[in-house]
C-alpha positions in Angstrom: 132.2 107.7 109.3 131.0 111.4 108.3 129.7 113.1 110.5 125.9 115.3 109.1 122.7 113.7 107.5 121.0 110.4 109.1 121.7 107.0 106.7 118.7 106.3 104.3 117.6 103.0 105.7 116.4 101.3 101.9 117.6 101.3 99.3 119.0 104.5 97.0 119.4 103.8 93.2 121.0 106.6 90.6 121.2 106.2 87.3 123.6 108.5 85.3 123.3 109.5 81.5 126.4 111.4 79.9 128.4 111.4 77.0 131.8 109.6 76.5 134.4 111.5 78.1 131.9 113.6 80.4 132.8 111.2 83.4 129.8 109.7 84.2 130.9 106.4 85.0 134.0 107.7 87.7 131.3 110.6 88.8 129.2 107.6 89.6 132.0 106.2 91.9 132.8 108.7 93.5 129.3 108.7 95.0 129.8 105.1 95.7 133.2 105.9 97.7 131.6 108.9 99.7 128.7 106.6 100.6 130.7 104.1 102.2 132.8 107.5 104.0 129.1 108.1 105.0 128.8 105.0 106.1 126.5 103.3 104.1 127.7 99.4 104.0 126.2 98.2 100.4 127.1 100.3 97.3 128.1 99.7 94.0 128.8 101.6 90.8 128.9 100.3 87.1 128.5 101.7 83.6 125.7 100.1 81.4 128.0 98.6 78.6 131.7 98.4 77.5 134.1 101.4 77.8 132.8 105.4 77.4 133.6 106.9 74.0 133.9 110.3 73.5 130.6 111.6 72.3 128.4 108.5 72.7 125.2 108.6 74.9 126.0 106.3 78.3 124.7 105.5 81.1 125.8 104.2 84.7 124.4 103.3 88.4 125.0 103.8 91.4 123.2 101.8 94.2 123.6 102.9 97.8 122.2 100.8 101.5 122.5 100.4 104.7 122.9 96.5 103.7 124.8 94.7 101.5 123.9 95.1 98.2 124.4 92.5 95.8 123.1 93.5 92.4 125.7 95.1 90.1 122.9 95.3 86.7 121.4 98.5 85.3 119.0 100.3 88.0 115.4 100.2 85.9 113.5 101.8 88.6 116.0 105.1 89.8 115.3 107.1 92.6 117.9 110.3 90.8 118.6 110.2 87.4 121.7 112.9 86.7 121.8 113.8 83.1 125.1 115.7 82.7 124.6 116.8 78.9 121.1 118.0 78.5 120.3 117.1 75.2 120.4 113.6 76.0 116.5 114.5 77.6 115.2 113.8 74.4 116.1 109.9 74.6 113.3 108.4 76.2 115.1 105.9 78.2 116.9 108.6 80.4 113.8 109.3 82.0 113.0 105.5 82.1 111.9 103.9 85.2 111.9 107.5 87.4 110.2 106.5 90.6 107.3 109.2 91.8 108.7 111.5 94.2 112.0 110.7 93.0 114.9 113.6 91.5 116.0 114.1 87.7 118.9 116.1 88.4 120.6 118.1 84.9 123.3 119.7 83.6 121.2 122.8 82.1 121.5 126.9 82.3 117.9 126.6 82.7 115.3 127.0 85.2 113.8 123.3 85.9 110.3 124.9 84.9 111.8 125.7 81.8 112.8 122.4 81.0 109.2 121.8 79.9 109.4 118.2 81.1 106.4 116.6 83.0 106.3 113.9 85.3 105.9 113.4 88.8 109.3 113.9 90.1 111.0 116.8 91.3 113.8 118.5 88.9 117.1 120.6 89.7 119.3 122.3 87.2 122.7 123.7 88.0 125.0 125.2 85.1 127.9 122.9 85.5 128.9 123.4 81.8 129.7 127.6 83.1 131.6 126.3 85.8 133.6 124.1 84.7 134.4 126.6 81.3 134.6 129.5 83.9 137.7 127.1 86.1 139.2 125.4 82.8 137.9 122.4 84.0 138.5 121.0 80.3 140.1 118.4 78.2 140.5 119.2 74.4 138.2 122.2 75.0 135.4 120.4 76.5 133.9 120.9 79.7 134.3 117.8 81.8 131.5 118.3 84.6 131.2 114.8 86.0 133.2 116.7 89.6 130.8 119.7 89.2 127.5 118.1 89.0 128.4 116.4 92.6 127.7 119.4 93.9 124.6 118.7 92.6 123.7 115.9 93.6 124.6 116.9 97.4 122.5 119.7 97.3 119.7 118.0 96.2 119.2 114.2 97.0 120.6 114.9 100.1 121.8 110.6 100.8 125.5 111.7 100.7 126.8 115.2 102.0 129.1 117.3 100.6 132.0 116.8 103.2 132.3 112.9 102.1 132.2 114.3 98.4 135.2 116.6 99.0 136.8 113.9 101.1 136.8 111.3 98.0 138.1 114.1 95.7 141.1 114.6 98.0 142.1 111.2 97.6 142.1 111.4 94.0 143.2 114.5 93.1 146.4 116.9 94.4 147.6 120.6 93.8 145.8 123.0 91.2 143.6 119.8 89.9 142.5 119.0 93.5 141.5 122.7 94.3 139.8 123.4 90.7 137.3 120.5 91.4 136.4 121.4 95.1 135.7 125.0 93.6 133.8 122.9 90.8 131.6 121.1 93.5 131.1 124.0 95.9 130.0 126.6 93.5 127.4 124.0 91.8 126.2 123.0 94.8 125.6 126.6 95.6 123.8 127.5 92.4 121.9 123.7 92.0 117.9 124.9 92.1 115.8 122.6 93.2 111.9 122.1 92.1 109.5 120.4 94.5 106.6 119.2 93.3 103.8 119.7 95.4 
């Protein structure tokens, strides 16, 4: 088990919305993997529907617990939702469900406050797209920021830390690719700003 933040004792839902081809649905396991690293003994991760197409709005969830979890459906009520194309915050259903307190994490070169989105939940941005362009984290031209947003996510949620992120990513990935998405994570995580509601 990783060694850092105490284990969350209830329950931790995150639901993703991406694009085809953004890695939503893999970024969404990865969290899986580096909760059980963490030690967490119930997790599971799904996408919403059928297989990512490039372009199309999806959507995918991650559940994390100390216990088993048994419940492999669509989280409704989210305690993160991580948008990793920004301009999917005008669908409704993204911020669907967003418990109070909870964390909308995005993909956005903007300041949360100048999201102009009201709720009460806290909001982080991070510029994951700049990243990834800036390290050629691409495929066919696009940015692919599903690794970069982890960073994110560590920063900010805080149930996973970023040592049992980079641990997964060195299982999957070797050489130049392995190095360009820990530089990916780390520098997001550096420039993620969080927004606390008070």
């Amino acid at each position: 088990m990783a060694k850092g933040l105490p284990l969350n004792t209830k329950l931790y839902e995150i639901r993703w919305h991406g694009r085809g081809g953004q890695g939503a649905v893999t970024a969404a396991k990865i969290v899986a993997q580096a909760a059980l690293l963490k030690g967490y003994q119930g997790v599971t991760a799904a996408p919403s529907f059928g297989a990512e197409r490039r372009g199309i709005p999806i959507s995918a969830s991650t559940r994390i617990s100390s216990q088993p979890v048994m419940v492999i459906s669509q989280v409704e009520t989210p305690d993160a939702v991580v948008v990793l194309d920004h301009t999917l915050l005008k669908y409704p259903d993204v911020l669907s469900g967003l418990v109070s307190g909870g964390w909308l994490i995005v993909n956005s070169w903007q300041h949360p406050r100048e999201l102009n989105i009201r709720g009460d939940f806290n909001i982080a941005t991070a510029d994951a797209t700049k990243i990834c362009r800036e390290l050629g984290l691409t495929v066919g031209g696009f940015p692919v920021v599903n690794t970069a947003m982890l960073g994110a996510i560590a920063r900010t949620i805080q149930i996973i830390d970023l040592a049992s992120i980079e641990k997964v990513i060195r299982e999957r990935f070797s050489g130049d690719a392995l190095q360009t998405n820990l530089a990916a994570i780390t520098r997001t995580f550096e420039i993620t700003r969080p927004e606390i509601i008070r």
